[in-house]
C-alpha positions in Angstrom: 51.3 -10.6 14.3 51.4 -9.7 18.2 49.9 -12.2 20.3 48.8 -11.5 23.3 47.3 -13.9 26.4 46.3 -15.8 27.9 43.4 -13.6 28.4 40.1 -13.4 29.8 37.4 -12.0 27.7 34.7 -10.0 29.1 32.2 -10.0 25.5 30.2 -11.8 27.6 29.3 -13.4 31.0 30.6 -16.7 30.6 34.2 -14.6 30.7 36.4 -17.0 29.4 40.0 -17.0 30.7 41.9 -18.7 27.9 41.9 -16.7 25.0 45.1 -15.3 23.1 44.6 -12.2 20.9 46.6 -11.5 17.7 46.7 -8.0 16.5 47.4 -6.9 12.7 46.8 -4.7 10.1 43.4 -6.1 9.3 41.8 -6.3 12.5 42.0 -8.2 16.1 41.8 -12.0 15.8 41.0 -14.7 18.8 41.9 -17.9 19.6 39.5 -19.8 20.3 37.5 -18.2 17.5 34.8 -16.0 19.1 32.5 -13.3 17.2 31.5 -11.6 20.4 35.0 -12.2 22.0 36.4 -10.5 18.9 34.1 -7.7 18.5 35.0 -6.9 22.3 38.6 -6.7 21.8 38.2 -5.0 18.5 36.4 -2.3 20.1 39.2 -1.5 22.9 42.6 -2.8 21.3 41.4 -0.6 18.1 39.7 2.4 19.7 41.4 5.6 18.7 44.6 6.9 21.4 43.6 10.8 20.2 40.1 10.6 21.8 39.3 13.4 24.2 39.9 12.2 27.7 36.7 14.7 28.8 34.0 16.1 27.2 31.6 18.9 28.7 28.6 19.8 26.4 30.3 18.4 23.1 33.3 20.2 23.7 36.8 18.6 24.9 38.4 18.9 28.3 40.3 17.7 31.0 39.8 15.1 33.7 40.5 17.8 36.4 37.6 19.9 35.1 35.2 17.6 34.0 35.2 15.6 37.2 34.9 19.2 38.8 31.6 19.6 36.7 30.7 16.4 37.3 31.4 16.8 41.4 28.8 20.0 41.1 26.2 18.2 39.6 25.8 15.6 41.7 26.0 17.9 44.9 22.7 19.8 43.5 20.8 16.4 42.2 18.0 15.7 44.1 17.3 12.3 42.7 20.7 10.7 41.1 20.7 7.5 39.2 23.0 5.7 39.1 23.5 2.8 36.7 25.1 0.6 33.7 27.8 -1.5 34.6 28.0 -3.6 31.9 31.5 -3.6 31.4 32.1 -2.8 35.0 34.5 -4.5 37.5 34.0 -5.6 41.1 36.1 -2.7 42.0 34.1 0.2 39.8 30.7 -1.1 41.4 32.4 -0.8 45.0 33.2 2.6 44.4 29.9 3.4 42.8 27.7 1.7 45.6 30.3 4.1 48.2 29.3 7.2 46.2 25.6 6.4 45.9 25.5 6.1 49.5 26.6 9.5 50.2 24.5 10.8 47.3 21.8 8.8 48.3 21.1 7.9 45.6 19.1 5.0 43.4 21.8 2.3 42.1 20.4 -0.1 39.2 22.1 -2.9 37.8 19.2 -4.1 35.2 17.9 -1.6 32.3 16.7 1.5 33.4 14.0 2.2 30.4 11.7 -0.1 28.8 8.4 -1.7 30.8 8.8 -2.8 34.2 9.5 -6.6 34.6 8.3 -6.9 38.4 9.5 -7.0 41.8 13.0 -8.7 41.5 12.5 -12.5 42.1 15.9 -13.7 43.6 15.9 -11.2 46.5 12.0 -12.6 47.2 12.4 -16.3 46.6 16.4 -17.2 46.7 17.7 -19.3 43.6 19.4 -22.8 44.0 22.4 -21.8 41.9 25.3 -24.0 40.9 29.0 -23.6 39.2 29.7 -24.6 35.5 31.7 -27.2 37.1 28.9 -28.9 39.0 26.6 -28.8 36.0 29.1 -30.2 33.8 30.0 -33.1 36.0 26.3 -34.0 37.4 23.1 -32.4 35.6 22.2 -35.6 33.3 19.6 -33.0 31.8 20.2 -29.4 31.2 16.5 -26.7 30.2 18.0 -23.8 28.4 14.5 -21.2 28.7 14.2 -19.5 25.7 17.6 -18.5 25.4 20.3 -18.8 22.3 23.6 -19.4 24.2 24.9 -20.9 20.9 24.8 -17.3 19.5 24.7 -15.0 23.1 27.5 -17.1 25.3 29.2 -19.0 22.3 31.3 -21.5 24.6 28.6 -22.2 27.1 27.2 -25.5 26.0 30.6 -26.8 25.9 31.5 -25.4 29.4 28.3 -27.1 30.4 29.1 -30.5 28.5 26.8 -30.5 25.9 28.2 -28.6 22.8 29.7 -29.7 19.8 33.4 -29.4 21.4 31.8 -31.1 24.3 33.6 -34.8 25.3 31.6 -37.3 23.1 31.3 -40.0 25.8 29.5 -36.6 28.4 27.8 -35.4 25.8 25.9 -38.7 25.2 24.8 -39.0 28.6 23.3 -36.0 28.7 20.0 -34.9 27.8 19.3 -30.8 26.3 16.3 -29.8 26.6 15.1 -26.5 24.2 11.9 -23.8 25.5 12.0 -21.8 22.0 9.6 -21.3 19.3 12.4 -20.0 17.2 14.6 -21.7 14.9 18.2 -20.9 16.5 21.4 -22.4 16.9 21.0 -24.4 20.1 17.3 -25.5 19.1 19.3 -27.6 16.8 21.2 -29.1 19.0 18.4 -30.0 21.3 17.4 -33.6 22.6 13.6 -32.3 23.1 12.1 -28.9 21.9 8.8 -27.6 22.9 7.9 -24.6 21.0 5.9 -22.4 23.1 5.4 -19.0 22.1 6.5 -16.7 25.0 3.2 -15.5 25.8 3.4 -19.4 27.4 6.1 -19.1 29.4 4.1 -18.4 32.6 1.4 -20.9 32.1 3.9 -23.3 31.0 5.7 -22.9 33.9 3.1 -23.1 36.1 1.6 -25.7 34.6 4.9 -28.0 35.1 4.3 -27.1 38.7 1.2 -28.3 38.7 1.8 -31.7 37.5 5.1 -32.0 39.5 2.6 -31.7 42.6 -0.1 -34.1 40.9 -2.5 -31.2 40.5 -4.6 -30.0 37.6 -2.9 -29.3 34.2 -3.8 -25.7 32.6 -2.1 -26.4 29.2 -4.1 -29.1 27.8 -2.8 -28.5 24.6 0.8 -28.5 25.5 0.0 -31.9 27.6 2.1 -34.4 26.0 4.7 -32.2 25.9 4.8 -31.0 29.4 4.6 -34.4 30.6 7.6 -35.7 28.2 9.7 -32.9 30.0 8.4 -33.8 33.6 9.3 -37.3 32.9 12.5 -36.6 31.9 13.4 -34.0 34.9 12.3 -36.5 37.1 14.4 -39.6 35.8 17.4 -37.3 36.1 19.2 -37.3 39.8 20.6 -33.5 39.1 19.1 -31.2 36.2 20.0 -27.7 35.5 17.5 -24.6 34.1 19.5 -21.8 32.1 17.2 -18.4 31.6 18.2 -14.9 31.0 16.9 -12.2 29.3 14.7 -13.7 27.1 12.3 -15.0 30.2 13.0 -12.1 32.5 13.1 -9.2 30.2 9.6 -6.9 29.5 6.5 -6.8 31.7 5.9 -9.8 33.9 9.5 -10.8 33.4 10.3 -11.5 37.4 7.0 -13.1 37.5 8.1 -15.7 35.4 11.6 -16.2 36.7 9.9 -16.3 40.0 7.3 -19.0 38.8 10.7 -20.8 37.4 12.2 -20.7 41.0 8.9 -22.2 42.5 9.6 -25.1 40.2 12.8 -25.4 40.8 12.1 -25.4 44.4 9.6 -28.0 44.1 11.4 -30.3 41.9 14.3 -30.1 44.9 12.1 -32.5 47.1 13.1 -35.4 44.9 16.4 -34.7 43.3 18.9 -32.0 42.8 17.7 -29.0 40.5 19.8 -25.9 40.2 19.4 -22.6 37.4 21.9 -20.8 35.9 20.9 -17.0 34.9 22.4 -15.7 31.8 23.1 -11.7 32.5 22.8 -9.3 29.6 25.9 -8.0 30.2 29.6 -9.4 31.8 29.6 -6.6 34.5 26.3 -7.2 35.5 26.5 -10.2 37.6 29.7 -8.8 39.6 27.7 -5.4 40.3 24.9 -7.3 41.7 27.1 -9.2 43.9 28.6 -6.1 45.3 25.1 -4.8 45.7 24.5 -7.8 48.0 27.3 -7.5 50.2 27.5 -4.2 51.0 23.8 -3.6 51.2 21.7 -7.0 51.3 19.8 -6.0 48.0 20.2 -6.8 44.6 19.4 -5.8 41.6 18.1 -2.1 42.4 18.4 -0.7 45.6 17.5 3.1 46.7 19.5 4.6 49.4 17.5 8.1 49.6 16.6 7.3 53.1 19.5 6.5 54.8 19.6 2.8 54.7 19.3 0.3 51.7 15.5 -0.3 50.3 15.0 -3.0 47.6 13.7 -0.5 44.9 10.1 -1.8 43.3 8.7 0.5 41.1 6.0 0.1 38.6 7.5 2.2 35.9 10.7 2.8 34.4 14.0 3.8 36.0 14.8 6.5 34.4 11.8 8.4 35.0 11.0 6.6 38.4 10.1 9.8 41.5 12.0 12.7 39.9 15.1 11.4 38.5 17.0 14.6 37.8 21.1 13.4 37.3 21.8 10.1 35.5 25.2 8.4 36.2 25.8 6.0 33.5 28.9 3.6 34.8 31.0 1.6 32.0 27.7 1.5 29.4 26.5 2.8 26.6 24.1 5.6 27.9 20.5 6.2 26.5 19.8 9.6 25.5 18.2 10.8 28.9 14.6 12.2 28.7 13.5 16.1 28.9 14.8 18.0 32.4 17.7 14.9 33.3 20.9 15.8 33.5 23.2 12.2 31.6 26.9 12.2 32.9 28.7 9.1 31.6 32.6 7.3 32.5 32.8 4.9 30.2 35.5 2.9 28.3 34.2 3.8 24.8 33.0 6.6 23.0 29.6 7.7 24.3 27.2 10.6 23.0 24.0 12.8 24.3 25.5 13.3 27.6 26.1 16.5 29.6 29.8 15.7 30.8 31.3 12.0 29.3 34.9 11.0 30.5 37.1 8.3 29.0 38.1 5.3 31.5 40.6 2.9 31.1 39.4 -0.5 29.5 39.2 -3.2 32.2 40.6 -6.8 30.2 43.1 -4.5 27.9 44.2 -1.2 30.0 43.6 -1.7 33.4 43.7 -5.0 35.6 40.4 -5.5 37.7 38.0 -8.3 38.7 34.9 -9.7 37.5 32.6 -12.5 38.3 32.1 -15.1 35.8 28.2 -15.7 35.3 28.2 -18.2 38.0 29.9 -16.4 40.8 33.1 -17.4 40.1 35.3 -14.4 40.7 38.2 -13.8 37.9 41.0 -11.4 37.2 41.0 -9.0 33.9 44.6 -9.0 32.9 46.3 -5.5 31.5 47.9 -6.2 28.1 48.1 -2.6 26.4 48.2 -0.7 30.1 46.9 3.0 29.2 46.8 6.0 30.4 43.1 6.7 31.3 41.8 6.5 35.0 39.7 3.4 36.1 35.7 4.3 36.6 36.5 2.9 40.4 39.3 5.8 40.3 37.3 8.3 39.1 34.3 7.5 41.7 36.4 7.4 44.2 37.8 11.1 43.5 34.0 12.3 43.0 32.9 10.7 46.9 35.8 12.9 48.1 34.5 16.0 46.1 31.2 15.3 46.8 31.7 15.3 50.5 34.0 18.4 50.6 
């Protein structure tokens, strides 16, 4: 067997940079074990070295002419879209965010389909964020929201002192706290579950607000509950919330994560509370960091005007004022809808799309940076360097085609 590492894994956003990969016959194997690490690796160390390095309508090109194709369709858009990034690096979203500027285009960083989840609710509150680190050595009490990082971010509990692999001696002094009406491998592992169903999240939320500021409980139902998990927030000197998806995701999504940040906020006049967002993707948190810096907005901006706009729209992205050219960055596309144009640069096979071109993997072909899911900025090593461009190459070319 080949080993290869220490590596650092991008199958998820906790990006963990210790991992050694063994290649064989039979398959790619990780150590430490990891089903989404190794399904990650699979996918790139295996991925076939005959694959067309350009497609245009189903039919196999070259960079050089697919990139011109690409160049002409982005000079006649009149609304691009750019978007993706899941398996993007630092430098692939700079060069996206560069081209979208010239474009003026819309850049998103969340899904572009599905119902809209509400004006984004970092960029209108602020978040009291922390590192792993800090959690680890000072949350005596740690919410996960209605999230299954057991399964999702398999290492994350023990990063955060709580896991199974977590030191027995932490471990004890710390208190996990479980929002899930499902029966999932970190509700077992909880101190305290309360099963709310997610139509509760809000109400629950707000509720916990409520009592923090000795007002009014809506949830009489959920009383004891609530007031068992109050109790124990407030006996902790530093506590930590962990949300993703699971809160945010779907119609009213922001609403809630904003509601959490309230509470966060108020809990912060008596002790230290941070949260700790889980992103759907390990790209995702680095794109929306670029996002910031470059043009003080995150997660969707629209540049159509000339300068950044924090984009709030009531319905989908992908069919949001005219969309007519769809830029999918390192992510597996969605079929785009009747009279859109779906050009993709991505690292695996993609189909459905007018022009596709194959990119180097970032973490196994090319080096890059990412940002762990807490900010923490980390470097995606090259063990199999290939041949393929890196999406940051390849957007860089189109801005300088675009503006010829």
């Amino acid at each position: 067997m080949a080993e290869l590492g220490p590596l650092t894994c991008a199958g998820c956003g906790l990006l963990c940079d210790d991992v050694f990969v063994e290649r064989s016959e039979n398959g790619v194997r990780l150590q430490p074990d990891c089903h989404l690490g190794t399904e990650w690796f699979s996918a790139r160390v295996l991925r076939p070295r005959d694959a067309p390095a350009a497609m245009i309508d189903g039919q196999p090109v070259d960079v050089e002419e697919a990139l011109t194709r690409v160049a002409e369709l982005l000079r006649a858009a009149r609304r691009p879209l750019l978007h993706g990034f899941d398996w993007a690096t630092v430098e692939d979203a700079r060069a996206a965010v560069a081209l979208a500027d010239r474009l003026g285009a819309l850049v998103a960083t969340d899904r572009v389909g599905g119902a809209w989840p509400g004006a984004p609710a970092v960029p209108l509150r602020g978040d009291s964020s922390a590192t792993l680190g800090e959690v680890r050595d000072r949350s005596a009490l740690i919410v996960i929201w209605r999230e299954d990082p057991e399964t999702t971010h398999p290492r994350l509990l023990e990063r955060l002192g709580a896991g199974v692999g977590s030191h027995r001696r932490r471990a004890a002094q710390r208190t996990l706290v479980v929002v899930d009406d499902r029966d999932t491998a970190t509700s077992k592992l909880a101190d305290l579950r309360l099963a709310l169903s997610p139509e509760r999240d809000l109400e629950a939320l707000s509720s916990l607000h409520a009592l923090q500021r000795g007002m009014t409980l809506r949830m009489a139902d959920a009383e004891g509950e609530l007031r068992e998990l109050l109790h124990r927030i407030n006996d902790a000197p530093h506590a930590a919330f962990v949300y993703g998806p699971g809160l945010t995701a779907g119609a009213g999504g922001e609403r809630r994560a904003l509601t959490l940040h309230e509470l966060v906020r108020e809990l912060c006049r008596s002790r230290h509370v941070v949260s700790v967002a889980l992103p759907a993707a390990a790209g995702t948190r680095g794109a929306q960091e670029v996002l910031s810096w470059q043009t003080g907005y995150a997660p969707n901006i629209d540049l159509a005007s000339g300068h950044p706009e924090l984009l709030s729209v009531t319905t989908p992205l992908d069919t949001a004022e005219g969309v007519d050219v769809s830029l999918c960055i390192e992510a597996a596309p969605q079929a785009p809808r009747d009279g859109v144009t779906g050009i993709a640069l991505s690292s695996l096979p993609v189909e459905g799309v007018a022009v596709s071109i194959r990119t180097a993997s970032a973490g196994v072909e090319a080096t890059g940076t990412a940002h762990r899911l807490d900010g923490v900025p980390l470097t995606l090593q090259a063990p199999l360097p290939g041949e393929a461009p890196t999406a940051a190459a390849l957007l860089t070319r189109l801005l300088a085609e675009v503006g010829a």
